[in-house]
C-alpha positions as CSV (number, residue, x, y, z in Angstrom):
1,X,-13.4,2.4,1.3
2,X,-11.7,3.7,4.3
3,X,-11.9,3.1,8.1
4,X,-13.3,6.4,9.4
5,X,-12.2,6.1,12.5
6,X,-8.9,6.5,12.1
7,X,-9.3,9.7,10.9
8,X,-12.6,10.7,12.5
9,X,-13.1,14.5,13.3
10,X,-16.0,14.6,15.7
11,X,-18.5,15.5,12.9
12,X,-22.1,14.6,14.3
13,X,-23.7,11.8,12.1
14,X,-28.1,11.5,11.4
15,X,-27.9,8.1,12.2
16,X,-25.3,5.5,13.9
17,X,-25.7,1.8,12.5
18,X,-24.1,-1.1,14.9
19,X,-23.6,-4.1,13.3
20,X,-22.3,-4.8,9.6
21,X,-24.2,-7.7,8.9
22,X,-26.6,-7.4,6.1
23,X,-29.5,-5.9,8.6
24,X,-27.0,-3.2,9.3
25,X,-25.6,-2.8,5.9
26,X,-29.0,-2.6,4.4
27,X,-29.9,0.0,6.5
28,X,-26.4,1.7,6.5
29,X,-27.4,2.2,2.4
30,X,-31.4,2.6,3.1
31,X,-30.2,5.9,5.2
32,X,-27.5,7.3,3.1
33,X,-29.5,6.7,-0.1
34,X,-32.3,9.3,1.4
35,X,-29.4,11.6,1.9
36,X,-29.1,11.5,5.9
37,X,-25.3,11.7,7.4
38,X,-24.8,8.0,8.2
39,X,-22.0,6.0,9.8
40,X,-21.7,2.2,10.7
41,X,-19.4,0.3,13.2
42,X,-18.4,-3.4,13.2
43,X,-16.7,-5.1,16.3
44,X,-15.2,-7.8,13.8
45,X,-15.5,-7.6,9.7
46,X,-18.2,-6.7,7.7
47,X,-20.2,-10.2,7.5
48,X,-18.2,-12.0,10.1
49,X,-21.1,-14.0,11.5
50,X,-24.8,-14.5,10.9
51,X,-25.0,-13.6,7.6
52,X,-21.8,-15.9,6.8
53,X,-23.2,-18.8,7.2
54,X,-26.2,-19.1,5.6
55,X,-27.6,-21.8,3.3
56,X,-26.4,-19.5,0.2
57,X,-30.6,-19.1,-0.5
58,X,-32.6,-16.3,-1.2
59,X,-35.6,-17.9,-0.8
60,X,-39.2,-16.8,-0.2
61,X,-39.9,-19.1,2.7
62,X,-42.2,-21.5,1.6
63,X,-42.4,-23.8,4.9
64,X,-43.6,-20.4,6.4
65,X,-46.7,-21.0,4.7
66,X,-47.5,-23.9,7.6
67,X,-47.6,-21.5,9.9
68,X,-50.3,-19.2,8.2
69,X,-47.4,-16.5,7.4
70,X,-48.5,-15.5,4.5
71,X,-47.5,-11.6,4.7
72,X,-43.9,-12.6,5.5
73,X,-43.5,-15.2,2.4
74,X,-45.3,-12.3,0.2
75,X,-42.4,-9.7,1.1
76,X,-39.9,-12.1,1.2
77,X,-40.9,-13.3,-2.3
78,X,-41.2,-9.7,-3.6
79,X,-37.8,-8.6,-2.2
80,X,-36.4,-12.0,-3.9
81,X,-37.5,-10.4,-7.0
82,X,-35.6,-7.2,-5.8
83,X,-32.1,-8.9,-5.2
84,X,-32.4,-10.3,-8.0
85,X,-32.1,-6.7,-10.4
86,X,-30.0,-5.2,-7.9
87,X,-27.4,-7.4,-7.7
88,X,-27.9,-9.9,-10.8
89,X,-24.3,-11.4,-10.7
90,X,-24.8,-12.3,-6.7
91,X,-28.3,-13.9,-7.0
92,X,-29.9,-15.9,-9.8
93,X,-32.8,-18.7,-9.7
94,X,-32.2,-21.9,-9.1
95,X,-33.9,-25.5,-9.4
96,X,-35.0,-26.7,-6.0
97,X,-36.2,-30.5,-6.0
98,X,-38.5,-31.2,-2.9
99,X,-38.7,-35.0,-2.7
100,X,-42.0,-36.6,-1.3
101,X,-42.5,-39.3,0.4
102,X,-46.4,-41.7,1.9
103,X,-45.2,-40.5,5.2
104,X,-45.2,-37.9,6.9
105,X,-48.3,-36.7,5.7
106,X,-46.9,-33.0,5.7
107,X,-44.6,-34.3,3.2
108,X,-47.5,-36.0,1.0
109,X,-47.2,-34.4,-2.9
110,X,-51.0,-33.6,-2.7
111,X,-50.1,-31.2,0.7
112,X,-47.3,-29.7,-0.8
113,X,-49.2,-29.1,-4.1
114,X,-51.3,-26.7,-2.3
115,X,-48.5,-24.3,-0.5
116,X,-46.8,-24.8,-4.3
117,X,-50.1,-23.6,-5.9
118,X,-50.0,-20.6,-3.1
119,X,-46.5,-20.0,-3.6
120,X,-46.9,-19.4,-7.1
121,X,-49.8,-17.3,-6.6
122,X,-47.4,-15.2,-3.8
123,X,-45.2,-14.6,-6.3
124,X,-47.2,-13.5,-9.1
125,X,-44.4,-10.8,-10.2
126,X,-41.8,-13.0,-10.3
127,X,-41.4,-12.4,-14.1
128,X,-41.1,-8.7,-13.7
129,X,-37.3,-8.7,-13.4
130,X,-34.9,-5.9,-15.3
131,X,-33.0,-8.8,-16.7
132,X,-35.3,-11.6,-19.0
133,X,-32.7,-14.5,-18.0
134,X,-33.9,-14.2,-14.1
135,X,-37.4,-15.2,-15.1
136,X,-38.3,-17.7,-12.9
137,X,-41.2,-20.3,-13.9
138,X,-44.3,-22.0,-12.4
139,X,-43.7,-25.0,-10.4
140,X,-44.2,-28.9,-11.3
141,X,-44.8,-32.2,-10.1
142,X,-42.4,-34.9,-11.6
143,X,-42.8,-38.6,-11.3
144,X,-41.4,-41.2,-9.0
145,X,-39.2,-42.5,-12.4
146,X,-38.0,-39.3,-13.3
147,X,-36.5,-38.3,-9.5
148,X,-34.3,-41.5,-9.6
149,X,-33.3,-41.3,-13.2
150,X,-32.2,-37.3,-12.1
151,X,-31.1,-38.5,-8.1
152,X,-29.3,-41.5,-8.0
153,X,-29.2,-40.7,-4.4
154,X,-32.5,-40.2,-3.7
155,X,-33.9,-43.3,-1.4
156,X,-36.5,-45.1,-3.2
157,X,-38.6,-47.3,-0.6
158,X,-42.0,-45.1,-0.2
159,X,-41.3,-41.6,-2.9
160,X,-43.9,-40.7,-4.4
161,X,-42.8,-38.3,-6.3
162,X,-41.1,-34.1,-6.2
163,X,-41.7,-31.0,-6.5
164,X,-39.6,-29.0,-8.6
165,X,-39.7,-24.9,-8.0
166,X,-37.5,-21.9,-8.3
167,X,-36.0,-19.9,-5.8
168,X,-32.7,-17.9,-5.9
169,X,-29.0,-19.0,-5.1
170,X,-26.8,-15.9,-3.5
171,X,-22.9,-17.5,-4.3
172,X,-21.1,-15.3,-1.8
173,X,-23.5,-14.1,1.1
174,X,-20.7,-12.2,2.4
175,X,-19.5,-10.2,-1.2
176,X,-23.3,-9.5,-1.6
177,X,-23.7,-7.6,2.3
178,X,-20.2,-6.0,1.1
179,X,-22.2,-4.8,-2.0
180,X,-24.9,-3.3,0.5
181,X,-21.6,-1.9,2.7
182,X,-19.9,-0.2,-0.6
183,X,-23.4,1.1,-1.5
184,X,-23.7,2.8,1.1
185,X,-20.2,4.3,1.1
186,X,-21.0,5.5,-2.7
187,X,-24.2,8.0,-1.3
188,X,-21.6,9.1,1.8
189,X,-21.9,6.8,4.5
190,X,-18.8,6.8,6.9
191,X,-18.0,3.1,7.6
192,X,-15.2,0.9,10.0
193,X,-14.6,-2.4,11.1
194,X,-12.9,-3.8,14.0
195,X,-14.6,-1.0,15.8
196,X,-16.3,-1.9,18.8
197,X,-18.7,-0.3,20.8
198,X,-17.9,0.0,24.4
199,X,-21.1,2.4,25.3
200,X,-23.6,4.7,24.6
201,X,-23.5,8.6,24.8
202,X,-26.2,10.4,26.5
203,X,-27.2,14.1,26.3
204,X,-28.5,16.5,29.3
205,X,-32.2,14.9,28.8
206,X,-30.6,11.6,29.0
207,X,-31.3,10.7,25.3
208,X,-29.2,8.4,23.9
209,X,-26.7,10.6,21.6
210,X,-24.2,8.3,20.1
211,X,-21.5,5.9,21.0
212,X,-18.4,5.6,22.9
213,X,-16.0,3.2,20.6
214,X,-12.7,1.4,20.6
215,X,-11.2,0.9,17.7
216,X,-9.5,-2.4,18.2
217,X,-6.6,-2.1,15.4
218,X,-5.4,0.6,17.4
219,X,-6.6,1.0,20.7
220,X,-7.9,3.9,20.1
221,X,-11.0,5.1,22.2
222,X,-13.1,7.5,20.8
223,X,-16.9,9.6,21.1
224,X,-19.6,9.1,18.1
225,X,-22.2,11.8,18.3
226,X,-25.3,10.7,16.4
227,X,-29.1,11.9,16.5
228,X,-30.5,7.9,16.3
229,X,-28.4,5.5,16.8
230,X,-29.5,1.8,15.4
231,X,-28.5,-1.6,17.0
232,X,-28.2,-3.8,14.2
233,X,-26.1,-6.3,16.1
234,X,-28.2,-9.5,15.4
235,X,-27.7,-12.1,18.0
236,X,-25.7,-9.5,20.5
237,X,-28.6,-7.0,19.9
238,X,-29.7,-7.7,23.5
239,X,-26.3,-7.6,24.7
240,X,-25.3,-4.3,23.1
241,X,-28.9,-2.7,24.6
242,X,-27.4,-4.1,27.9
243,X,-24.5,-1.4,27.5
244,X,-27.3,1.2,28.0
245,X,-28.9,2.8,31.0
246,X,-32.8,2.1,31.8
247,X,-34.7,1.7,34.4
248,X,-37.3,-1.0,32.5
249,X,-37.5,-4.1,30.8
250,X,-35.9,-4.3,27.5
251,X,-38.0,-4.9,24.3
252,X,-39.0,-8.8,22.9
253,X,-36.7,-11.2,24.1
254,X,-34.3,-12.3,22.0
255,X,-33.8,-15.9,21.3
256,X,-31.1,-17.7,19.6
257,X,-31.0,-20.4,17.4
258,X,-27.8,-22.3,15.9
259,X,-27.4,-23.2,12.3
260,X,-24.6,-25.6,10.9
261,X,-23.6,-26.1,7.6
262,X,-20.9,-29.0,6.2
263,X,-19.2,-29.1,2.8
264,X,-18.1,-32.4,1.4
265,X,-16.5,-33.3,-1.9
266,X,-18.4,-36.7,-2.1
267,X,-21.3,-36.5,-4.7
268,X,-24.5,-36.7,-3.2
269,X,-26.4,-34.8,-5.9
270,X,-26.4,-34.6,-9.6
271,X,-25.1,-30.7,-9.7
272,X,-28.3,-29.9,-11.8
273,X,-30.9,-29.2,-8.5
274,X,-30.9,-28.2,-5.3
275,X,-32.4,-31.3,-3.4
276,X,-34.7,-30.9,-0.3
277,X,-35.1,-34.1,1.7
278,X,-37.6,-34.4,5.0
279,X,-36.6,-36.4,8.2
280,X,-38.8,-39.0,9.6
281,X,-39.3,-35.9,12.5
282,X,-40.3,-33.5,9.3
283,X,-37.6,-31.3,9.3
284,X,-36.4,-30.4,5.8
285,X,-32.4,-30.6,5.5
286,X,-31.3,-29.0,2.0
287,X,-28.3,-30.7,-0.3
288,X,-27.1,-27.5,-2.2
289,X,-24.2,-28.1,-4.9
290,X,-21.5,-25.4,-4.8
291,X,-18.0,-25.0,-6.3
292,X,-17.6,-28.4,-7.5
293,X,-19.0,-29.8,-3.6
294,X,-22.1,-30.2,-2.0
295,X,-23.3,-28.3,0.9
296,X,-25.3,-30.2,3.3
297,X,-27.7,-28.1,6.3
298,X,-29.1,-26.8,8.2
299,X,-30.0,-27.3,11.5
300,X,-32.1,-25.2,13.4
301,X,-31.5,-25.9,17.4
302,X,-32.0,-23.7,20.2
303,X,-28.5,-21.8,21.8
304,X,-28.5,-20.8,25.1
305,X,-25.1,-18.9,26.4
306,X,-23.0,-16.0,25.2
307,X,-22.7,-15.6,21.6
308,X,-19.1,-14.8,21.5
309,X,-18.4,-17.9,23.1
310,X,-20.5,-19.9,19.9
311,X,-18.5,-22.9,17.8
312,X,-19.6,-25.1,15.6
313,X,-19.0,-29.1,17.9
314,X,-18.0,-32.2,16.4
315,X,-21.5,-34.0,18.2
316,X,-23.6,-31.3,16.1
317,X,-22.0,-32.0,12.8
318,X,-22.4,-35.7,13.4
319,X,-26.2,-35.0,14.5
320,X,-26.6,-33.5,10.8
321,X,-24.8,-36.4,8.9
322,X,-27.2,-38.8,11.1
323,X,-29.6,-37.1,9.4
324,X,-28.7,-37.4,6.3
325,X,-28.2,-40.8,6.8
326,X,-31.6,-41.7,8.0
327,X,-33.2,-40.0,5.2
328,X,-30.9,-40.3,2.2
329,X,-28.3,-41.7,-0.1
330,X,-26.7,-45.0,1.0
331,X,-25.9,-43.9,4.7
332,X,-22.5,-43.9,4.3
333,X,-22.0,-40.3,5.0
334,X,-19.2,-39.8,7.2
335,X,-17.0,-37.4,9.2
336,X,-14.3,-37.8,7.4
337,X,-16.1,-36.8,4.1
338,X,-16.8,-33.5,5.3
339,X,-14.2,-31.0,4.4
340,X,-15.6,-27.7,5.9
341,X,-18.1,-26.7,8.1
342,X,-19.4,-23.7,9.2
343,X,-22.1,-22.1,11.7
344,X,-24.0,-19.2,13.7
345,X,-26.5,-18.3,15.6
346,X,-29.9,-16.3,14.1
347,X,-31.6,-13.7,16.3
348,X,-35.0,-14.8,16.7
349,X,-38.0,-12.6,18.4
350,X,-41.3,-14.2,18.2
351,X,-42.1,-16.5,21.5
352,X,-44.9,-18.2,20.7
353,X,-43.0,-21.7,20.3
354,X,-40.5,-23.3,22.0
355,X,-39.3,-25.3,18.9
356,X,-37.1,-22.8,17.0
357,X,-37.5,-24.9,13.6
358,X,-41.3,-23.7,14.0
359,X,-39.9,-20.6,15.0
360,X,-41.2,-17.0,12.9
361,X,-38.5,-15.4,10.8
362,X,-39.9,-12.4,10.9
363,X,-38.3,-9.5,12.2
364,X,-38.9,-6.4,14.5
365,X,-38.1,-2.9,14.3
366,X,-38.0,-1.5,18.4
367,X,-38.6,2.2,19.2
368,X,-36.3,2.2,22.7
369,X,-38.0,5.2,23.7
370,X,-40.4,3.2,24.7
371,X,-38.0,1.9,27.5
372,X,-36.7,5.1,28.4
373,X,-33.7,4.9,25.7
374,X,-35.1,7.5,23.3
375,X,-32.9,8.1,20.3
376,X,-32.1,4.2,20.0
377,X,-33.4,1.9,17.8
378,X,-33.3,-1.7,17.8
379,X,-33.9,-4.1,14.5
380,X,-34.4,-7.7,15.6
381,X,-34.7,-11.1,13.9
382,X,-35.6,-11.0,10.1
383,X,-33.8,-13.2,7.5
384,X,-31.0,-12.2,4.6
385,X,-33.8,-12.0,1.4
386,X,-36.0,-9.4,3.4
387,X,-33.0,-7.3,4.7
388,X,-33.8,-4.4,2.2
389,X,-37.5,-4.2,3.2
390,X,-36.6,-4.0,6.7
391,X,-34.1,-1.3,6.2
392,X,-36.8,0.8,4.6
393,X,-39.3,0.8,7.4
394,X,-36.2,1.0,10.3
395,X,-35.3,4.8,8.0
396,X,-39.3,5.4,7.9
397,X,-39.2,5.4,11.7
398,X,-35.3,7.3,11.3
399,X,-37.0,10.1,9.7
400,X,-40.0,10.6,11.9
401,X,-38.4,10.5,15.1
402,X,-36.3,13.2,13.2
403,X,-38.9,15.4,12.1
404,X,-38.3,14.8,8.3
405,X,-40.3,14.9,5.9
406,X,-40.2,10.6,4.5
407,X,-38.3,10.5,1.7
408,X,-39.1,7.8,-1.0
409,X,-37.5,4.6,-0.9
410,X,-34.4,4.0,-4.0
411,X,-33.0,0.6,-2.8
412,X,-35.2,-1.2,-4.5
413,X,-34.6,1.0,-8.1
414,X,-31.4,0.6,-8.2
415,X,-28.4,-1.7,-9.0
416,X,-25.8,-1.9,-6.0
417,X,-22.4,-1.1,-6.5
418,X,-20.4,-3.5,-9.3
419,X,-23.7,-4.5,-10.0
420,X,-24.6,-2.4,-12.7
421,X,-25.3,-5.0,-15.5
422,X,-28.7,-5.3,-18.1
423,X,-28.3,-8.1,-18.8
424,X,-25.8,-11.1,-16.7
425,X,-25.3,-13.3,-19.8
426,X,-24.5,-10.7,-21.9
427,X,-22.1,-9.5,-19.6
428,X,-20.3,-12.6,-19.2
429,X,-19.7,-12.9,-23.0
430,X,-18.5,-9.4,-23.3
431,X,-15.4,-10.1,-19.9
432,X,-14.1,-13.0,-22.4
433,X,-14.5,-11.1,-25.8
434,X,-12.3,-8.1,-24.2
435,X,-9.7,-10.7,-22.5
436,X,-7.0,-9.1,-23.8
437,X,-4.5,-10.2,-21.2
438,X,-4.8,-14.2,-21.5
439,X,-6.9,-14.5,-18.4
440,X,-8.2,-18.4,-18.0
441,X,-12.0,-18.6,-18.5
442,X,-12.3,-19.7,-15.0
443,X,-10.8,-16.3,-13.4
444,X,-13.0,-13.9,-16.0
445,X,-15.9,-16.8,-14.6
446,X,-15.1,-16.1,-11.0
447,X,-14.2,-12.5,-11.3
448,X,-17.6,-11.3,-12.9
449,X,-19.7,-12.9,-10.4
450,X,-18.4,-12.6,-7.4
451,X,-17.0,-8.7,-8.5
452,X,-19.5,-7.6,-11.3
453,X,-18.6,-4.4,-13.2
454,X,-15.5,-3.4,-10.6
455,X,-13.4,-6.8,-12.4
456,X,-12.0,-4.2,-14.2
457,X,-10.4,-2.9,-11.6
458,X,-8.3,-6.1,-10.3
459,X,-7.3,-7.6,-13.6
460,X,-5.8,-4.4,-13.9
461,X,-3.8,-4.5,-10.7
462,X,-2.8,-8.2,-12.5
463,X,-2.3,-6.7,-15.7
464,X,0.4,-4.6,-13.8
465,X,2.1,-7.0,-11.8
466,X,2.3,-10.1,-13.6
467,X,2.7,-12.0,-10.3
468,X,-0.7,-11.3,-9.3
469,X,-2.0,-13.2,-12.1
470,X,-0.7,-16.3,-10.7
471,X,-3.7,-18.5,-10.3
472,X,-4.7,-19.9,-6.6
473,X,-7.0,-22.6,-7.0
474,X,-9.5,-24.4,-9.5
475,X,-12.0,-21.7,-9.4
476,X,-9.7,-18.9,-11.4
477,X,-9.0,-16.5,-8.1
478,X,-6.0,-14.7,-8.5
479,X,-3.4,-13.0,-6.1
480,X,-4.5,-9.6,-7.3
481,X,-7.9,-10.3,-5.6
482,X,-6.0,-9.7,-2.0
483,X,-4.3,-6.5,-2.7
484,X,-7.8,-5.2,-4.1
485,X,-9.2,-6.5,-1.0
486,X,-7.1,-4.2,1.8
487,X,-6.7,-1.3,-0.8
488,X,-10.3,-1.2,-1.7
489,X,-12.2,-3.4,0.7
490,X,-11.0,-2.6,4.3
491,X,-9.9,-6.4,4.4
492,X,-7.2,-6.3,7.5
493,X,-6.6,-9.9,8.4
494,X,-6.1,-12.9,6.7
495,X,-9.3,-14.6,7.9
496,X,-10.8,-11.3,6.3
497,X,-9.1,-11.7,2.9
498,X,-9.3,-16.1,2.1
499,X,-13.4,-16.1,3.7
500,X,-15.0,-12.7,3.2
501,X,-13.3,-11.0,0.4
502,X,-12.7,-14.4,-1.3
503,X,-13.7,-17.7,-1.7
504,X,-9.9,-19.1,-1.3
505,X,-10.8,-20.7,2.3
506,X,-14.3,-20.9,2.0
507,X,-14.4,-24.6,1.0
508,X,-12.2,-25.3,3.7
509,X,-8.2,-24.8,4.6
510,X,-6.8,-24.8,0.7
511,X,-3.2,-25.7,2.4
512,X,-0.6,-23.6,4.3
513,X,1.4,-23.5,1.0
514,X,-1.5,-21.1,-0.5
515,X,-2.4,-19.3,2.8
516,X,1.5,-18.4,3.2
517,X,1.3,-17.0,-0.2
518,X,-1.6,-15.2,0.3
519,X,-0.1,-13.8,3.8
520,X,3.1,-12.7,2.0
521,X,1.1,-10.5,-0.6
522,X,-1.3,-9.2,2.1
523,X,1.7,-8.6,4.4
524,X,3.6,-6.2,1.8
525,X,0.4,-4.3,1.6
526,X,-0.6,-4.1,5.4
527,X,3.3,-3.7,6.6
528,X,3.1,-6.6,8.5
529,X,6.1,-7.9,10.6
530,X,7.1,-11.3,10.0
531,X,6.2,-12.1,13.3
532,X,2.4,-10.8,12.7
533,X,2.0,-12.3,9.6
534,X,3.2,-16.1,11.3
535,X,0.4,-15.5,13.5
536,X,-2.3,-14.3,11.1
537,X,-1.2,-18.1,9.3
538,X,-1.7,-19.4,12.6
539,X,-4.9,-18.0,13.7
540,X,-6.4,-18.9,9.7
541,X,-5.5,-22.5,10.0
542,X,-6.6,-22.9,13.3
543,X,-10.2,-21.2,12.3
544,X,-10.5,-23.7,9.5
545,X,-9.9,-26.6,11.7
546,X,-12.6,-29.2,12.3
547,X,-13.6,-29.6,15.4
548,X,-12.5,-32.5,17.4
């Protein structure tokens, strides 16, 4: 891929996404694939905030049932079903065990039965996927006994009892909205990041007609012509509709609610399920293993301030491990057992409660016309499994407000790009029958999931340059991964390369040793000056630090 902007001719563009999240990648690819001129902007990278710091879960929503949405865990369960054939190395079922306990009664195995019976029933196509090893089955009910012979960990005074059922595991959130990103690059799309909007463009009948943007590797200012221009910016959507003119209220208010996540190496589950504990207040906190640790969150409190000013605090990760503490394991969960943690914020619209855990995830697609900002549209709220749906209907409203006739959807028919694969077990067997180069299983492991059919193309780059077959950590990644990632990927910082490209920093700071490495190879291939490159270390460590 390449950044547009650098070589941008003034060509006028259908459609003008903001925001490279997964709401703006989706629709970025929902666009192009109908065959309109599309280009997308990003102030940071691709995937920098919201949708990096999820729970890694592409879930249907089943505590959405309690509040009587049923429409919204329908779609989100069909467009499980979707994620999983379109990009079957990035999302697969997994095991989810919901503990119950006598109290509170929400949490009773004879409530939950019901929403499991209904969730079942919701997802009635769930066998319908292009490759027979996603199948996901029915849920059970499983015994007192048999939680505590699977969960050592799981407090015994008062179960009753679990519920085990499927939903699906997405291993790299941020690879997966790249996927969406290349996708859409592949039917045309022009995309940059590190390109921030500064304004909006208006015509002679004061539509709104584009963007004025700063590209902010360069300095670079620049005008974006565009016939509808979309703010997918998430939790900045309000902000960015704050850049333009009108003489009325803005659409829903937005709302804002944080989410943290911590990673610790100490073994609090079995590795086999995905645990799902309530607290004595009945909020569910999920245990997830991952890479060998166990990802602990989330929590779900209202923000109130400027996003850009957002960190995750040292009194919010010890609210989560009190948590923990008070409803599982021995209690002995500590600060100092975390190794990584991570957070955002999640743009919620619906106002109905001021408890965000109660909060709807649905999401809203704004026609700004209505508030005298015609030719802007605003996508708000929603949640990382129903990303492609919404897409569709944001390009239905695209093509009326352009007078096209609607074109029929493709997303959901086809495999994303690198995802082009029948069948994911088979596919795995074949990357080690071909190792022809000595690759360790692990790196063939890592490099088919996380890359799916474009591998190829970076044990080839390691093939060539036996150095970049070096091996960086337990995993299998190799150094080859970062020069695919600027050549190929748009990757232009080190943060960029070691969280959203690849997993190297993702369970935390893997050690200034590798990171120095991992700066020298990136610095060859971005021409960095030694001085630049001390301070992309700098900046990496200090982003990885937990707070204090």
């Amino acid at each position: 891929m390449l950044r547009f902007i650098e070589n941008y001719t003034n060509e006028k563009f259908d459609v003008l996404v903001v925001g490279g999240g997964i709401t703006g990648a989706s629709v970025a690819y929902e666009a192009a694939a109908r065959g309109l001129k599309v280009a997308l902007l990003e102030k940071k990278d691709f995937s920098w905030a919201t949708s990096s710091v999820t729970s890694k879960l592409i879930h249907g929503g089943l505590r959405y049932l309690a509040n009587g949405e049923i429409g919204l865990v329908r779609e989100s369960l069909r467009e499980r079903r979707v994620l999983e054939n379109i990009a079957p190395n990035f999302v697969y079922p997994i095991p989810i065990l919901m503990t119950h306990y006598k109290k509170p009664l929400k949490n009773s195995k004879w409530v939950v039965k019901a929403g499991m019976l209904m969730y079942d029933a919701l997802s009635y196509d769930k066998k319908y996927t292009w490759d027979a090893s996603k199948k996901i089955p029915r849920h059970k009910t499983i015994s007192r006994r048999t939680v505590l012979e699977s969960e050592k960990n799981v407090r015994p005074a008062g179960l009753t009892g679990a519920s085990l059922f499927y939903d699906c595991m997405s291993i790299f959130p941020e690879r997966l909205t790249l996927a969406f990103i290349k996708s859409a690059a592949a039917c045309g799309a022009k995309v940059a990041n590190y390109a921030k909007v500064e304004s909006f463009l208006t015509d002679a009948q004061k539509n709104v007609a584009g963007v004025r943007v700063k590209d902010l590797l360069t300095g670079k200012t620049m005008a974006i012509s565009s016939s509808v221009t979309i703010n997918c910016a998430g939790p900045w959507a309000d902000l960015l509709l704050g850049l333009a003119e009108s003489n009325s209220a803005g659409g829903a208010a937005l709302r804002r609610s944080e989410g943290i996540h911590i990673i610790t190496k100490k073994k609090l589950v079995s590795g086999k399920y995905v645990v799902a504990c309530m607290t004595p207040k009945g909020r569910h906190f999920f245990l997830i293993p991952w890479r060998g640790h166990t990802i602990i969150g989330t929590t779900d409190k209202p923000f109130v301030g400027n996003p850009d000013a957002y960190h995750v605090t040292k009194a919010g990760i010890l609210e989560l491990i009190d948590e923990v503490n008070g409803s599982f394991g021995d209690g002995t969960l500590s600060y100092a057992d975390v190794v990584h943690t991570y957070g955002g914020l999640r743009p919620l619209v619906e106002g109905q409660t001021e408890e965000t855990y109660t909060s709807s995830r649905r999401y809203e697609i704004l026609d700004n016309k209505e508030n005298g900002l015609n030719g802007l549209i605003t996508a708000e709220g929603g949640k990382f499994t129903t990303s492609r749906n919404l897409a569709e209907k944001c390009v239905d409203l695209v093509e009326a407000k352009l007078g096209r006739p609607r074109a029929k959807s493709k997303t959901a028919r086809h495999h994303l790009a690198g995802c082009r694969i029948k069948n994911l077990n088979f596919f795995m067997e074949e990357i080690h029958q071909h190792n022809t180069n000595g690759f360790c299983r692990n790196t063939l492991d890592y490099l088919g999931r996380c890359y799916g059919t474009d591998y190829r193309a970076i044990t080839k780059l390691a093939h060539e340059n036996k150095e970049l077959a070096e091996q960086i950590n337990e995993d299998g990644e190799i150094f080859a991964e970062v020069v695919y990632a600027v050549r190929e990927e748009m990757a232009r910082t080190l943060s960029d390369i070691v969280l959203r490209r690849t997993g190297i920093a993702t369970l935390g700071n893997p050690g200034e040793k590798i990171l120095r490495k991992v700066a020298v190879v990136a610095a060859k291939e971005l021409q960095w000056t030694p001085e630049r490159m001390e301070r992309e270390i700098a900046g990496t460590i200090n982003t990885l630090r937990l707070p204090q």
